[in-house]
Every structure is written in C-alpha cells, then in structure tokens.
C-alpha positions in Angstrom: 3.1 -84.0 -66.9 3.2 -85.9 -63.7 1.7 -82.7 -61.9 -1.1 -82.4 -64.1 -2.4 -86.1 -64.0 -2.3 -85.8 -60.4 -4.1 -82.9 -60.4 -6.5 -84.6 -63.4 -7.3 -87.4 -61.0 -7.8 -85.2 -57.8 -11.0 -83.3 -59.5 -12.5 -86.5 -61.0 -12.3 -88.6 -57.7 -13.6 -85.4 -55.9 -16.1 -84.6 -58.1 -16.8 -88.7 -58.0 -16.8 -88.6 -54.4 -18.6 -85.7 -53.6 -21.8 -87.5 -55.8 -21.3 -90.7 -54.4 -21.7 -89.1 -50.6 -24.4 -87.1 -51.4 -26.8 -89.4 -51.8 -26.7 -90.0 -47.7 -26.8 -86.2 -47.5 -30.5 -84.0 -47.3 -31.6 -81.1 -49.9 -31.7 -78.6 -46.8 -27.6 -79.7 -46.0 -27.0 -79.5 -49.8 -28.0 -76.0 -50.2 -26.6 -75.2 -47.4 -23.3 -76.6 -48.5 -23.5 -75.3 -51.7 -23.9 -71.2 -49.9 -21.1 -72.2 -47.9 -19.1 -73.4 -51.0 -20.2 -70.3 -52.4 -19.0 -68.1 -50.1 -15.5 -69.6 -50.2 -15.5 -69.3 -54.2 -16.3 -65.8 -53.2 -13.1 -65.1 -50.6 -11.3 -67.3 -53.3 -11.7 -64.9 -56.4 -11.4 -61.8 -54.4 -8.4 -62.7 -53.1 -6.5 -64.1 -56.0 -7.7 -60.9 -57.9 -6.5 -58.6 -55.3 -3.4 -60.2 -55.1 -3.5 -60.6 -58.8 -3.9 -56.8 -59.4 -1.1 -55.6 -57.0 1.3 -58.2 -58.5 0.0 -56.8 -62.3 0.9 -53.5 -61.0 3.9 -54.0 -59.8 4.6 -56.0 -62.7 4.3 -53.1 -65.0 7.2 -50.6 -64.9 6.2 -47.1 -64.3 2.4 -48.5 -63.5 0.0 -45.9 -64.6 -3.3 -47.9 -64.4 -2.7 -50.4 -67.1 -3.9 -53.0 -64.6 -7.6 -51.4 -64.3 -7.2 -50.6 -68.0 -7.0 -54.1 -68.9 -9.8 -55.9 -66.3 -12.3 -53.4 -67.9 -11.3 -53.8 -71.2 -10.9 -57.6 -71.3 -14.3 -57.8 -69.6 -16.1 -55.3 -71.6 -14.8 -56.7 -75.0 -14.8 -60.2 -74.3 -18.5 -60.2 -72.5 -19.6 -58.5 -76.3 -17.9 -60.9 -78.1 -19.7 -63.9 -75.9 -23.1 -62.3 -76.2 -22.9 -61.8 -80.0 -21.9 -65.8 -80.1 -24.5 -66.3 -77.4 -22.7 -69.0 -76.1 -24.5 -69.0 -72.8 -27.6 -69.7 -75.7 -25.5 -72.9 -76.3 -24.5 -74.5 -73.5 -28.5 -74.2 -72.3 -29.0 -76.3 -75.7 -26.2 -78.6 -74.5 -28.1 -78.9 -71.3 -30.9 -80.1 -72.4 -29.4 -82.6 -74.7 -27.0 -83.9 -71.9 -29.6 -84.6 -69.5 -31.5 -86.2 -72.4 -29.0 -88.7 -72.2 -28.1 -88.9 -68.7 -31.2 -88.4 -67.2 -29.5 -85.9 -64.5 -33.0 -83.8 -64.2 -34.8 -86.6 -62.0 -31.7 -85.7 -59.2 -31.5 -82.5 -60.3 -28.3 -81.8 -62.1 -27.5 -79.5 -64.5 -24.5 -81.4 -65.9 -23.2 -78.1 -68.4 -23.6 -75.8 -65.8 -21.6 -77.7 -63.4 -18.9 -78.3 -65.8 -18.5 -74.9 -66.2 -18.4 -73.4 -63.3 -16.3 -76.3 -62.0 -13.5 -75.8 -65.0 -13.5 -72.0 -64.9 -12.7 -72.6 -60.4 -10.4 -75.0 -61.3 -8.5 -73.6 -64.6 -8.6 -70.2 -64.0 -5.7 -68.6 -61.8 -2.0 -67.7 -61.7 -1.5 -71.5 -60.3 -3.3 -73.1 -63.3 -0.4 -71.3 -65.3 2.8 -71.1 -63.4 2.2 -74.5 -62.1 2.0 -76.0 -65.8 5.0 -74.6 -67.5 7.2 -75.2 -64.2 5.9 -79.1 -64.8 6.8 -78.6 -68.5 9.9 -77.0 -68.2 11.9 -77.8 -65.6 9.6 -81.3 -64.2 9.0 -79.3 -60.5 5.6 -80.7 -60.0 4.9 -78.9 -56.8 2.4 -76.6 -57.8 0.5 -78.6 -59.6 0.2 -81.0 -56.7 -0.5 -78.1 -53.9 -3.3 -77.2 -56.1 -4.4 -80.8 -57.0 -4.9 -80.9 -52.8 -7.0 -77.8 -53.1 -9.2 -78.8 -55.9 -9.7 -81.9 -54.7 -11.5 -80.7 -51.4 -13.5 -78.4 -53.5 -14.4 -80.7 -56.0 -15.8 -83.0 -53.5 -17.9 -80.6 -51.2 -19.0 -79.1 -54.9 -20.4 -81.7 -56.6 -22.0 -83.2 -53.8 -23.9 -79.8 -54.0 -24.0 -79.8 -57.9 -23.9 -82.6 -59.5 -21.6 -85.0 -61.5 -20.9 -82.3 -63.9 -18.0 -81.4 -61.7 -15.9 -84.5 -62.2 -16.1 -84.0 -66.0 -14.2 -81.2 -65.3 -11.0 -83.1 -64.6 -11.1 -83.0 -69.1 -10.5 -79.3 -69.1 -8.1 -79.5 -66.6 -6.4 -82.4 -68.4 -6.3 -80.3 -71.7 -5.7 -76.7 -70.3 -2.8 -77.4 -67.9 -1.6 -80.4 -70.5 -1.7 -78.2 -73.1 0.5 -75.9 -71.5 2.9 -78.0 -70.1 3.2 -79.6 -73.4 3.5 -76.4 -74.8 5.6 -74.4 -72.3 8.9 -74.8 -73.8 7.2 -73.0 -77.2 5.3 -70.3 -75.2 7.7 -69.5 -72.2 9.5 -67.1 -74.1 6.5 -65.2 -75.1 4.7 -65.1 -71.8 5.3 -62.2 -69.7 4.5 -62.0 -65.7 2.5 -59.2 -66.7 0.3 -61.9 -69.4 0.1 -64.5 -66.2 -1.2 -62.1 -63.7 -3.5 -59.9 -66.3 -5.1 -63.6 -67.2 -5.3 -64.1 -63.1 -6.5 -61.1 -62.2 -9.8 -61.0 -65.4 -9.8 -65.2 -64.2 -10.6 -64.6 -60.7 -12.9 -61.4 -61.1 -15.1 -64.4 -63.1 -15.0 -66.4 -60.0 -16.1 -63.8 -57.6 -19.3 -63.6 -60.4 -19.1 -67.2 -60.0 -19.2 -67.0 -56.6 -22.1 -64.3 -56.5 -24.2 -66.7 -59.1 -24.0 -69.5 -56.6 -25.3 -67.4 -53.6 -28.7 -66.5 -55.2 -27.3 -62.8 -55.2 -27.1 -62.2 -59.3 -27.6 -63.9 -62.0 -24.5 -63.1 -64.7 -24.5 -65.5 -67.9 -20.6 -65.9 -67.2 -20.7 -68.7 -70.5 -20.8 -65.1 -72.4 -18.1 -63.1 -70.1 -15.7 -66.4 -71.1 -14.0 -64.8 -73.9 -12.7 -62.3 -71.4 -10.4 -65.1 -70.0 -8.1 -64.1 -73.2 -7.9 -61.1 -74.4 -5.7 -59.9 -71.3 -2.7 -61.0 -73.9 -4.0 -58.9 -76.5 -4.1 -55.5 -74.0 -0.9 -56.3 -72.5 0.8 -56.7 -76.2 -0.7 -53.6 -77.3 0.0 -51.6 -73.9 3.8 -52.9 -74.5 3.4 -50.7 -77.8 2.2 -47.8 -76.3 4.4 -44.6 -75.8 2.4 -43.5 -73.0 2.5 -46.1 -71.1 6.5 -46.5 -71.1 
C-alpha cells in the first residue's frame, strides 16, 4: 500500500498546490495553461490507447479484430447505459449543491467537474492497474511511485487551471488503486493482460474525449460514457467463449 499513499498524497498536494499558486497567476495565463494542459491530456490518451491497442492485439492469440470489437462495443453500450442513468444529469445536481457549500462559483470552480476529469486522468490506464496489484502482491512499489511523479506535475498545473476539485481526487485514487491492491491477491488470478489492456485502451480513448472537452473543441458528457470503463471484462469474457474467435 506504500505505492498508493504515495501516490494518494502526490495528487492532493498537487492539486493543493496548483490552487494555492494560482491565485498570483492571471485568467489570460490560466486559460492558456489549461489549452496547454489540454493538449498534453490529448498526446497522453492517444498514446496510451495506441499503445494500448497494439498490446490488446497482440495480447489476443490469432487477433482477428477483437480489440476494435471491444472499444466500440464497451463505448457504445456503456455510453447507453450512462445516458439512461443520466448520470452526467447528476453530477450537474451535485454541482450545484457543492458549490452551495463551498462557494467555488465566486472563483469560478466547478468542483464535480474537476473531480472527474481529474480521477478519470488519474485512475484510468494500464499503470493505475499493473502498478496496484504489483504493490499488492509482491510490495514492488515502483510503478505506483513513477506514476505518483507524473500525476503530481499534472495535478498541479491542472488545478491551478481548474480548481480545487482536483485534489479531491487523491479519494478516488485512494479507493481505486487501494482497492485493488487490497484486492489483488483475490483478482490476480482472474485478470488477464487482455482485461488490463482492453480497460487501458476504452480508459484512455475517454481521456483523448477528455482532452478534446478541455480544448473548447466538443463538448462529450463523458459522466455518461463512464460505464464504458467496465464492460471491457464483460467482452473479453465472452470473446474467450467464442469459437470464432479461437
């Protein structure tokens, strides 16, 4: 667990940081920060779901497109299953009530919306994953604390763009990589490279939306694509059962 407190604290005091500093830092520098954190969410997410998808098809013996088969479906599915729950409907809710109580809206925050996007940069990936059941298993902490290094620069140049929304993300890290390290010696057996890198791959195709959501360019609701996240276990499962595919 050592790996994921480190890792814990390196998002909250970069998320802490980056709102302390802001304050000394003007609205033109801030949005142009936030483009220029943007465009490395964007080179971020591309990347890890290129390298995502060759590793996933490599992965799978005899590859004959389960890879693509499973980004579409996940997102397809799982964006249906989020819009029916309207959970982007929720966390708006949750907005408003949240800045009720902080009073973010006078500087501008959008406290949910920062915790989200900061949790899905920082949870989402092949790191996230491998990094927590090596911690669990076997107490190699390395990963955790390569990526603790990366999230902390990001959470610091984020939420000085943001808001303090990011630094509550350091809870979903806490839970998502705890949970799994706590959990890894239960759900090691179980998880297959092709489960890790099918969750990477759908994981970092959110962050380029991410990405494109932060540079003005669309405007996806990605608290209703969540869902997809998951069901890349479900396809691969079901893929493993089909003859075709052997």
């Amino acid at each position: 667990m050592l790996g994921v407190i480190i890792n814990t604290a390196a998002v909250l005091l970069g998320g802490l940081g980056g709102v302390i500093f802001r304050r000394s830092i003007s609205e033109r520098i801030s949005s142009a920060a936030l483009k220029s954190v943007g465009l490395a969410v964007l080179i971020i997410g591309t990347l890890g779901a290129i390298n995502s998808g060759n590793t996933l098809s490599q992965a799978f013996p005899n590859d004959k497109g389960q890879s693509s088969i499973i980004l579409v479906l996940s997102l397809f599915l799982g964006t249906v299953i989020g819009t029916l729950i309207d959970m982007d409907d929720k966390i708006n809710r949750l907005d408003a009530k949240l800045n009720q109580v902080f009073n973010a809206k006078a500087q501008g925050d959008n406290i949910p919306a920062a915790f989200f996007s900061a949790s899905l940069l920082f949870c989402v990936g092949a790191m996230s994953i491998l990094g927590s059941i090596s911690a669990g298993l076997y107490g190699d902490n390395n990963i955790l604390i390569v990526k603790a290094i990366i999230d902390f620069v990001a959470a610091l140049v984020l939420a000085s763009s943001v808001g303090v929304g990011v630094a509550f993300a350091s809870f979903s890290v806490l839970v998502y990589q705890g949970g799994i390290a706590l959990l890894s010696q239960f759900i090691a057996p179980f998880v297959t490279t092709e489960m890790i890198y099918s969750l990477s791959f759908v994981g970092n195709t959110l962050i380029m939306a991410l990405a494109l959501n932060m540079l003005g360019i669309t405007k996806f609701k990605l608290a209703n694509m969540l869902p997809s996240v998951f069901l890349p276990i479900l396809f691969c499962l079901i893929i493993s059962w089909v003859p075709i595919f052997q």
